[in-house]
Each structure stands twice: as C-alpha cells, then as structure tokens.
C-alpha positions in Angstrom: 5.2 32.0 4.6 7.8 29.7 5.8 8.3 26.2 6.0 9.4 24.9 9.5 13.2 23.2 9.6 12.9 21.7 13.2 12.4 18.1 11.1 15.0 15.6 12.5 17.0 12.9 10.3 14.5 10.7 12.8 11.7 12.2 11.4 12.4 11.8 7.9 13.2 8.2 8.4 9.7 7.9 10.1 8.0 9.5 7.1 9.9 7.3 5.0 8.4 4.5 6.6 5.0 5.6 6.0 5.3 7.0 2.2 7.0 3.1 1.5 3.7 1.9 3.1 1.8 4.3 1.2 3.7 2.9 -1.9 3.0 -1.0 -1.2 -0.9 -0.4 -0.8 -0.6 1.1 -4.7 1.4 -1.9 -5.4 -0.9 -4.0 -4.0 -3.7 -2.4 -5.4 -2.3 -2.4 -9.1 -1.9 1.3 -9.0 2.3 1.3 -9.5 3.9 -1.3 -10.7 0.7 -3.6 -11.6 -1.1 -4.7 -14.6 -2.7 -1.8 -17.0 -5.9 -1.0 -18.2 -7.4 1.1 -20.7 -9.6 3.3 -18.3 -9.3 4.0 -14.8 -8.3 1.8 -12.0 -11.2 3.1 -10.2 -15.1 3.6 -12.0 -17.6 5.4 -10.8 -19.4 3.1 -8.3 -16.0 2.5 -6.8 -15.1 6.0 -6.4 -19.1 6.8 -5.0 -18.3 4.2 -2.5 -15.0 5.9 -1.3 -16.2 8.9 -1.2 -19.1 8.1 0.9 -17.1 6.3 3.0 -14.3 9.1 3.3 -17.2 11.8 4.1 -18.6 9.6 6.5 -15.4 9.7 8.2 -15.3 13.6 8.0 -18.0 13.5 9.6 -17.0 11.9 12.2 -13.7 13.9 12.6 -16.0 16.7 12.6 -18.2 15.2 16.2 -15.2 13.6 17.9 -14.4 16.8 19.8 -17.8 17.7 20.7 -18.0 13.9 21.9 -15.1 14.1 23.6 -16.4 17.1 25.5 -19.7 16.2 26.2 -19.0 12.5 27.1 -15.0 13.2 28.5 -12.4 11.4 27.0 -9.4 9.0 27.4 -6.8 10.4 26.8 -6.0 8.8 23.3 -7.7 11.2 21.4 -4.8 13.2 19.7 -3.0 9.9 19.2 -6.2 8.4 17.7 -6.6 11.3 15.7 -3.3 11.6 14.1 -3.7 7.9 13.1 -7.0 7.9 11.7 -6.4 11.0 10.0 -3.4 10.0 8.4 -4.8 7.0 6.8 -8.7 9.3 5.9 -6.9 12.2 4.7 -3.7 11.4 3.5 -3.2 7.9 1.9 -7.2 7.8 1.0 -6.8 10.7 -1.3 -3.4 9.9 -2.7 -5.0 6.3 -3.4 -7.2 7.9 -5.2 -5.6 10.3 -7.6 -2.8 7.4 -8.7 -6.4 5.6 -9.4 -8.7 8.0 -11.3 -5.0 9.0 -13.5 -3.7 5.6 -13.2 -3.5 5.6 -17.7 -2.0 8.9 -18.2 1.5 7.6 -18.4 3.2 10.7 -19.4 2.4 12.2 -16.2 3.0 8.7 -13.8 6.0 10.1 -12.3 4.9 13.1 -11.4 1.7 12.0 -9.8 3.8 9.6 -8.0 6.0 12.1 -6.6 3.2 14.9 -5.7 1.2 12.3 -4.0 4.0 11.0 -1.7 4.9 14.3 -1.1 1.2 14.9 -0.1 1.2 11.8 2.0 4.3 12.7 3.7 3.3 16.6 4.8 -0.4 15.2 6.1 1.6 12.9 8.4 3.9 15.8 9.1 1.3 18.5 10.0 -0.7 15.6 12.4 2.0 15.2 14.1 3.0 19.0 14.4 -0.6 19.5 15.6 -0.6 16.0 18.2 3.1 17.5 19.5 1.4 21.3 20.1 -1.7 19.9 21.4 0.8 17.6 24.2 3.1 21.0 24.8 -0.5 22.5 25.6 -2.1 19.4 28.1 1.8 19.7 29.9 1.4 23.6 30.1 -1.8 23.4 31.9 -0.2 20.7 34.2 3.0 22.9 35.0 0.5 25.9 35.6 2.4 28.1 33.1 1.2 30.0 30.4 1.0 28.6 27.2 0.9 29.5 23.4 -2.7 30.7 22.2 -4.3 28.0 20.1 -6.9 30.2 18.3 -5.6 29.4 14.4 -4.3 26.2 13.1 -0.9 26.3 11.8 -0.7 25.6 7.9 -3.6 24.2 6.1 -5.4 21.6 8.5 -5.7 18.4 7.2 -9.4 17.5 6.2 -8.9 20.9 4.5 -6.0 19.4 2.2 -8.0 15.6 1.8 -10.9 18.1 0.8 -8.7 19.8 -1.9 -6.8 17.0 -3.2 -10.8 14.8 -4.1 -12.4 17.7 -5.7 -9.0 17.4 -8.4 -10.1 14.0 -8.6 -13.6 13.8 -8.9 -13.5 17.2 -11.2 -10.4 15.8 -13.3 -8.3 18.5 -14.4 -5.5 18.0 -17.2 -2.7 15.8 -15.5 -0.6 19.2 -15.1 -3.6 21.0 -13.0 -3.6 18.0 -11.0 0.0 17.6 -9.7 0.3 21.7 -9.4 -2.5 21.5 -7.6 -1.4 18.7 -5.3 2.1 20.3 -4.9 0.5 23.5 -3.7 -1.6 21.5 -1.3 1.3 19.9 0.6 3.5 22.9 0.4 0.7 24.4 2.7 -0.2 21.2 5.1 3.5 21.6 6.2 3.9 25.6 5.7 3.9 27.7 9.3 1.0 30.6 8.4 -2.3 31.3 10.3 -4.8 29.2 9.0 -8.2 30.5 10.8 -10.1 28.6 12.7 -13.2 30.4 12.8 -16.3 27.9 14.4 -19.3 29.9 13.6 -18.2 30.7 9.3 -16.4 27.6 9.4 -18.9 25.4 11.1 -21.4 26.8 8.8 -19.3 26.2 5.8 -18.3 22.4 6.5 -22.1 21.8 7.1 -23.1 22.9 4.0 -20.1 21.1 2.0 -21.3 18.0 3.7 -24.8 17.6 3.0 -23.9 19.2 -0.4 -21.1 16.0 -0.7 -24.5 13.7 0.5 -26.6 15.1 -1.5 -24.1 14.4 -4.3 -23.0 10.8 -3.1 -27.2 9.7 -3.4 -27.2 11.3 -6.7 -29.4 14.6 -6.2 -26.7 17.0 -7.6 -23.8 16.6 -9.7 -20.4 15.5 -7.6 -18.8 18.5 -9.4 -20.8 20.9 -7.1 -19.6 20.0 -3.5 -15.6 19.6 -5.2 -16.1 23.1 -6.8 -17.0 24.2 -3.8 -13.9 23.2 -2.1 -11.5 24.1 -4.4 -13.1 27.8 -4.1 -14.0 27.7 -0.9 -10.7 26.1 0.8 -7.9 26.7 -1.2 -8.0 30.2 -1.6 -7.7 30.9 1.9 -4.4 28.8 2.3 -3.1 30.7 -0.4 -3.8 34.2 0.9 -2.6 33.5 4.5 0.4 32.2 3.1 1.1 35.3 0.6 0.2 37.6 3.5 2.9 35.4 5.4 5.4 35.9 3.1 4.9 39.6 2.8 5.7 39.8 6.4 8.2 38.4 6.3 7.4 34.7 7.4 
C-alpha cells in the first residue's frame, strides 16, 4: 500500500479551506469551543434522526447511477457527486463523532485531529475519483484507450462514512475510536484495489440497508447493522492494503 504524493501545495490549501469549514459548523454547533455538558451533545432521538437521514442519502447515492443511466444525465453528475458526498460522508460523520464523544476531554484533541484528518482524505479521494472519472469521459472523446475502471482506488467513500457511524453508534473506548478513524482515512486516501464487485456487493449494501431501516424504526438493535459494517467493510480495506504492501505498493 502506498499513499499517492501527486497532492499540490494548491490542493492542500483547498483542503484547508474545507477542514476550517468543517471546524466552524462544530463551533457553531457547540461541539469545539462551545458551552459543556454532562452527556452527549447529541441523544438518541437526535442521532435516530441523522442516521435516517444520512441512510436515506446512501440510498440515494446508491440509485443515482442507475438513474443516470436509465433516464441520461447532464453532465454534473461527478461534480454533484463529489459535493454531496463530501458533505453525507465526510463532515456528517465527523459531526457526529466530536458529538456522541463531545465529554471525554482527555481524548478532545485527538478526536479533533482524526476527524479533520478523516474530513480532509474523503474530500481527497472524491476528488481523485471526479479527476479519473473526467481523464475517462476525455479518453473516450480522444478515441484512445483508457485505464480499466473495474476496482475503486482506496476505500470508496460511503464505505469509510459507513465505518466511521458504526464507531459511533457502537461507542468504543475513546482510544478504539480515533485508531479506528485514523485507519479509515489512511485508506480513503491510500492507492490499493478496492473491489468493486456489483453482484456480492450489491447484495451486501441491500442487506446493510434495510438492516440500518429496520434498525432506525426500532425492529433490531442499531448495534446490528454498525457490527455489520465494521466486519463486513473494514476488513477488506485492510487486506487489500496488506496485500498492497507485500507487493510492493
């Protein structure tokens, strides 16, 4: 596994502007730098309703492309994507884990740090993703040949939102959270083969969606659909990438 270095002093500056807008919506939500509580800055009803709201939205990340091929499209869907995803998958589950852990001050710091970090490599990997997705639409115009699209590069992005809730809603010890948050933006922004396999995948996604529904109204305990992320995501990131390394990147 590797880590790409093709990241301009431009592009830092532009991630920089993002992770200080990241930072003003805690401050403005009283998650950094605000008034302090003796329990979460976020109950349960609060965190039902973002969740639902947050798998609606995967859900609809999920039919966009279908959509889009069925119906035709734009032209602004990878630009739309990389937006919308940025702010679903990236600041929505940072928000959240400076929210549910908003008390433990020990570990403040830390959790600051691992969820900028985490805000900064989802932007990151988007935009790596919109940039192949525009070499690949100016490929087909030139008529050349261009680079084989079947796996994602580094751990998509839903994949890492996915991850970074089921630490939230399952609550590990502060520690587990922020090694567990590190690991997931090392791998949004890491270059390994992340498979993209529609038919185990599709099938997989379906059932940790209605499992996340079923959840959400109540049925079964939340703990059940973020289990099954954690075990059924993660794992893969991390083998790709140790296979990666063992080849030598």
């Amino acid at each position: 596994m590797k880590v790409r270095q093709n990241t301009s002093p431009a592009d830092v500056l532009s991630l920089a502007n993002g992770v200080c807008g990241f930072l003003a919506l805690a401050v403005a939500a009283e998650l950094w730098l605000g008034k302090r509580g003796e329990g979460p800055a976020i109950d349960h009803r609060k965190l039902v309703a973002c969740l639902l709201l947050y798998a609606i939205g995967m859900l609809c990340d999920v039919l966009d492309g279908p959509a889009a091929r069925r119906f035709g499209s734009s032209g602004l869907g990878s630009a739309l994507d990389t937006i919308c995803d940025s702010i679903s998958f990236g600041m929505l589950p940072a928000m959240l884990l400076l929210a549910r852990l908003h008390t433990n001050h020990q570990w403040q710091v830390p959790l600051i740090l691992v969820a900028c970090a985490y805000v900064a490599t989802t932007i990151l990997r988007l935009a790596r993703y919109a940039r192949g997705e525009a070499d690949q639409r100016e490929a087909a115009v030139r008529g050349v040949a261009a680079p084989a699209r079947g796996d994602f590069s580094g751990m998509p992005s839903p994949v890492g939102g996915n991850c970074v809730l089921a630490v939230v809603v399952l609550g590990p010890p502060a520690v587990v959270c922020v090694c567990v948050v590190a690991l997931v933006a090392l791998l949004l922004v890491a270059d390994f083969p992340y498979p993209n396999n529609t038919a185990v995948g599709g099938v997989f996604v379906g059932v940790l969606l209605a499992a996340s529904f079923a959840g959400l109204a109540g049925l079964i305990s939340l703990d059940v659909p973020s289990a099954m992320a954690l075990v059924g995501l993660l794992p893969v990131a991390v083998v790709r990438a140790g296979q990666s390394v063992l080849r030598g990147g």
